[in-house]
N, C-alpha and C positions, 0 to 999 in steps of 0.2 A: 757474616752477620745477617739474620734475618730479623725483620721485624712486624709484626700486625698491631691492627688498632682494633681491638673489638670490646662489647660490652659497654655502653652507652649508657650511663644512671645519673637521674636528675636528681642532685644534692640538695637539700635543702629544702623541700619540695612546698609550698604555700608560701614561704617568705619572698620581700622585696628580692633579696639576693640569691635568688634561687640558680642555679648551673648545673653544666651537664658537665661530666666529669669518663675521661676512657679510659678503657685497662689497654697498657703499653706491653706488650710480650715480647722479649727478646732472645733471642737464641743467637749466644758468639761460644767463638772459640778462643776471644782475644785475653789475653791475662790479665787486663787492668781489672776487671769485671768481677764482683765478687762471688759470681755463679754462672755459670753455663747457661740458665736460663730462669729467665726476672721476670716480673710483671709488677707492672706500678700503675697507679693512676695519675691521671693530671686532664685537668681543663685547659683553655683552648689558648686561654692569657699563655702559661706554659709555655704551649708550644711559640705561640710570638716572642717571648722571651728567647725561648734557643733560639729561633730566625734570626735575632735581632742579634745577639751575643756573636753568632756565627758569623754572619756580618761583617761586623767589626773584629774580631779572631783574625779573621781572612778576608780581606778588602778584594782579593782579587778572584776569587770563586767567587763561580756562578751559582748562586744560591737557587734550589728550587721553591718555587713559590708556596707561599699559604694561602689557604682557600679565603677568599675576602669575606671580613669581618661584616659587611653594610652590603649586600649582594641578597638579590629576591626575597625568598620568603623572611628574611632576617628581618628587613625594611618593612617589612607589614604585621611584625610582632609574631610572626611564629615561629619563634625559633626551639621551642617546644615541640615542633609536629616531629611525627617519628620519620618524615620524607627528609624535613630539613636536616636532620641527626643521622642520617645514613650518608645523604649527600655529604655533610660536613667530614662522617667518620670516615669514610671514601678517601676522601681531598688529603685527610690530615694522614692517613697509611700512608698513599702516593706518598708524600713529602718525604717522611721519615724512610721509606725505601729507597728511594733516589740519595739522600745522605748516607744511607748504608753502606750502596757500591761506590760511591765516592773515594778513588784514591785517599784523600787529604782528610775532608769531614768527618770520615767514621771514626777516624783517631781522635779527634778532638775532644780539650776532657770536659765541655759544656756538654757534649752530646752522652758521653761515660756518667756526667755527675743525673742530665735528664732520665738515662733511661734506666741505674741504677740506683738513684740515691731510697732508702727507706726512711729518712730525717728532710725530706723536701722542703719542708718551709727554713728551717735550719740552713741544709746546704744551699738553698738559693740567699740568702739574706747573705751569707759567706760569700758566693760567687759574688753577690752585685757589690761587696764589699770592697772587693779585692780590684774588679776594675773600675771604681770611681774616681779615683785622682788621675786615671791615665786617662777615663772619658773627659775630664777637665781638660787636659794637653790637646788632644784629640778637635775639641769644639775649636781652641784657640787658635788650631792649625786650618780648619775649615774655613775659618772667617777670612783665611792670608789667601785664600785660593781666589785667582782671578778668572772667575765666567765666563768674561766677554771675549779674551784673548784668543785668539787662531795663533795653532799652530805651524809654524815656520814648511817646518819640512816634514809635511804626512809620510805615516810607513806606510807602504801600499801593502802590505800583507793585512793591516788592522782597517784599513779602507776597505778591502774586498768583506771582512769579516763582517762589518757592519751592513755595506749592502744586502749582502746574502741572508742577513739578519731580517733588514727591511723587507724583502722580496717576500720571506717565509712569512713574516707578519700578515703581508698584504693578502696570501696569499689565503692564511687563516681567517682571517678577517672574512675573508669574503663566502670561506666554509662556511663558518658560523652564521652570517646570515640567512645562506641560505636553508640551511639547517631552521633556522627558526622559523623560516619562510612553512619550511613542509612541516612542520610541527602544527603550524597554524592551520594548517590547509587539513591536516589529518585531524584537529582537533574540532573542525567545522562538519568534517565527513563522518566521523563517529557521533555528533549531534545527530548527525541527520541518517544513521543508522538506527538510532536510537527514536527516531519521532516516524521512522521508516515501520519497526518491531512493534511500535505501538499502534501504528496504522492498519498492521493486517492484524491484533490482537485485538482490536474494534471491530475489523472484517469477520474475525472467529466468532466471535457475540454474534452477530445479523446471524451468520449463515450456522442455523444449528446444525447443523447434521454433518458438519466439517470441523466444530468446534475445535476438539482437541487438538489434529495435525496443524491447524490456524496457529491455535498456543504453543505449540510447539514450535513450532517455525518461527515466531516471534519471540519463541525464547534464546533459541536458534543468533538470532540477528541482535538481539539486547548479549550475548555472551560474545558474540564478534566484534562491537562495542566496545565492548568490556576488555578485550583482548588488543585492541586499537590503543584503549588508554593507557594499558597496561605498557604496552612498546611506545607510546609517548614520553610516558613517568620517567623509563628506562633510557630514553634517549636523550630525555632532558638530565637526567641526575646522571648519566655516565660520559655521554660523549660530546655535550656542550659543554658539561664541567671541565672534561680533559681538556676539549682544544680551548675555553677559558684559561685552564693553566699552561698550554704550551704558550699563548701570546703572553703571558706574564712572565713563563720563561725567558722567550726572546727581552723582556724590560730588564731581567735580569742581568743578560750577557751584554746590552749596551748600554747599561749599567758601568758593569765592569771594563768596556770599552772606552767609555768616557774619562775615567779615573783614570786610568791608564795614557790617553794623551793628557790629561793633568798633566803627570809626570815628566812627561816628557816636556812641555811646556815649564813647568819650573825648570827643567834643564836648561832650556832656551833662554828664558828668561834671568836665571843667575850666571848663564854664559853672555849674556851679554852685557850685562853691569857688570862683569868682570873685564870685558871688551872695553867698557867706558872707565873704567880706573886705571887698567894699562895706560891710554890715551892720554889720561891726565897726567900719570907717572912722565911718561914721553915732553909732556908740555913743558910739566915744571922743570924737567933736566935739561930741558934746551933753553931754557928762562923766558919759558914767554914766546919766543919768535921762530912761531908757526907761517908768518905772514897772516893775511885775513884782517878774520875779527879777532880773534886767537890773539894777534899779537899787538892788535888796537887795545882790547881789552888790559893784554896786559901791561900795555905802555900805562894806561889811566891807573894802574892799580896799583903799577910803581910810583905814579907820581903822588898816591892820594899814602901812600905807608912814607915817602917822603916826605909829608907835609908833617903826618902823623908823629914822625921821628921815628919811624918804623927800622929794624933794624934787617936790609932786605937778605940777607946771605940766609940769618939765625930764620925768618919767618920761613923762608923757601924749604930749610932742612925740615923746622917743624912740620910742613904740610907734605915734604915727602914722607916723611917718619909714618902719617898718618894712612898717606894712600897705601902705603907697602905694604901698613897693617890691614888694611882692608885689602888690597889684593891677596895678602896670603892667607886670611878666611877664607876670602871668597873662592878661593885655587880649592882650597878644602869642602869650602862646601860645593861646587860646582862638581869636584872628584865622585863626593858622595851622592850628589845626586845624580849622575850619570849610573853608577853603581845599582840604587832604587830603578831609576826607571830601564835598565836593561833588565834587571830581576823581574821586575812585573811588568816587562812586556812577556818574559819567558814562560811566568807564569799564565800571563792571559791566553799566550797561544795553548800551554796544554788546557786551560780550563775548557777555550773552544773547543778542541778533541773530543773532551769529557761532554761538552753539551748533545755536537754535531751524534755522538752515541747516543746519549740518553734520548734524544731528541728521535731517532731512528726507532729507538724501543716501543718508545710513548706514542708512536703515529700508528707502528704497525701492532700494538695492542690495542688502539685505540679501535683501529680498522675492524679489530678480527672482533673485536666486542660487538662492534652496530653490526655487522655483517652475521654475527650470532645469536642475536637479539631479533634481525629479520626472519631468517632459517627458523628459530621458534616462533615467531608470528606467524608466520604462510603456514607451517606445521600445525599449529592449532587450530588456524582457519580452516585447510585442507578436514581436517577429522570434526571439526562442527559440521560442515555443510554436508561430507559424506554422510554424517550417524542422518542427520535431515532427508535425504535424499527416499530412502525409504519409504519413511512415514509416509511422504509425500504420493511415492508409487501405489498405498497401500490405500489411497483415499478411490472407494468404487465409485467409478461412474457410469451411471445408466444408459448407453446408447442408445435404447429402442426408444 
């Protein structure tokens, strides 16, 4: 499956509701698809919709990122300029490519119904149709998860995963600053190229008779300038947006890292209230006398169903009846969840795999892009200063 994002057109265009809308190109070979190769539009909601869908489809893939919705030029109202709409269309390709080579996600029929459908407002009002009573069960099950709880006994396989995770993070983090750092520094220096060009192009006025090679030469340094800002634009819109979305990826994967001791945590957790009803089961068949408080308690307990006329053989049988029935849920559900959380740990480590890949791709295209983006910058500068050089030769000077 291949996919691009191009062709950026602003819907609507003078109204309140105005948006920019892309054409999706897709080229498969897979049979669900009603043609070998499609193209649809869709805005940017769209796309946060299949992120969001895919999500939840698959809790345990590492989803790659979308480009943030409240990020620079967004935040200052220009989300109209043609810089911001390249950067965004940039960001939202990436996305969709990385879903592509995904074992798991390319199959997905949120991804089939987005990148096919010709009825899009139809089939999506269907899809959100179709998972809304499950998104119900879904929320009910979120609110039963306990946050605060530490897990018993870490896998060290998914401990090293997150480290490693951290490391990479710290590690981008600190790219990107400095990245912004020489962004700044270059944005100050082509300033003062630029008040540099202007200063010998005041010099070529004073001195006539050197005029031209002056304007020249200051056109010379305003085009160097111009070439500086040129490989800033570029380096802001390609390789701080990427390592932006590699650290988002990493949020991604210990994302998925967390959910995952979830799991394993409700293991723990309904293993051990099944721990505590055996216990109980054990109490009640030895009638109370555990010694302790165990058997304190229960001398008081027999004397208070005494007093009551309680009838103690009939109460004892009723409250085993009851534990057995909850131990043998709880044998059930404890079975099943051991089941879930070996499944998506199994899961999480291939997702890793898939990351620790993608992740390699994304660095060393990332690399060879600024590294390409320099080679044409010194290349441009190299052939301005040469064509100058000349000129400059050609200015006579009168020795005698």
């Amino acid at each position: 499956m291949e996919i691009t994002v191009t062709e950026a057109h602003r819907e609507k265009e003078g109204s309140t509701d105005s948006f920019i809308s892309y054409q999706v190109n897709t080229k498969t070979s897979l049979k669900d698809y009603t043609a070998p190769s499609i193209s649809v539009r869709r805005r940017f909601q769209d796309f946060t919709w299949l992120h969001n869908v895919l999500s939840r489809d698959f809790p345990a893939a590492v989803l790659p990122p979308l480009p943030d919705k409240h990020r620079m030029r967004y935040v200052r109202g220009d989300r109209f300029s043609p810089e911001f709409v390249e950067k965004r269309r940039a960001s939202l390709e990436r996305f969709l490519k990385k879903i592509a080579v995904h074992p798991v996600l390319q199959r997905a029929e949120s991804l089939r119904v987005f990148l096919d459908s010709r009825d899009w407002n139809s089939d999506l009002a269907q899809q959100n149709k179709k998972r809304q009573d499950d998104g119900r069960l879904d929320a009910i099950g979120d609110v039963l998860l306990n946050a605060f709880a530490k897990i018993k006994k870490p896998d060290e396989r998914f401990v090293a995963m997150r480290e490693e995770v951290e490391k990479l993070e710290e590690n981008l983090q600190g790219l990107e600053k400095l990245e912004q750092r020489i962004l700044k520094r270059q944005e100050e220096l082509e300033q003062d190229y630029r008040e540099f060009g202007g200063s010998v192009a005041g010099l070529g006025n004073l001195e006539t008779g050197i005029t031209e090679p002056l304007h020249r030469f200051a056109h010379t340094v305003a085009s160097y300038a111009k070439a500086m800002n040129d490989l800033s634009t570029r380096e802001d819109a390609e390789f701080l947006s990427q390592i932006h979305e590699c650290l988002a990826y990493c949020n991604s994967v210990k994302s998925v890292l967390k959910l995952r001791d979830q799991k394993q945590l409700d293991f723990e957790e309904l293993s051990d209230f099944l721990q505590q009803q055996n216990a109980e089961r054990d109490r009640l068949m030895s009638n109370g006398r555990l010694g302790g408080s165990a058997s304190i308690g229960g001398f008081f307990q027999q004397k208070m169903d005494e007093i009551k006329g309680v009838d103690q053989e009939r109460s004892k049988q009723e409250k085993l009846k009851r534990v057995h029935e909850k131990i043998s849920d709880l044998e059930d559900a404890v079975g099943k969840s051991a089941d879930v959380s070996e499944a998506f740990s199994e899961e999480t480590t291939k997702e890793f795999e898939v990351f620790q890949l993608q992740k390699t791709k994304d660095l060393r295209q990332c690399l060879l892009d600024y590294s390409s983006g320099r080679v044409e910058f010194y290349e441009k500068g190299a052939v301005l200063w040469d064509q100058i050089i000349p000129i400059l030769e050609s200015i006579h000077v009168d020795d005698d």
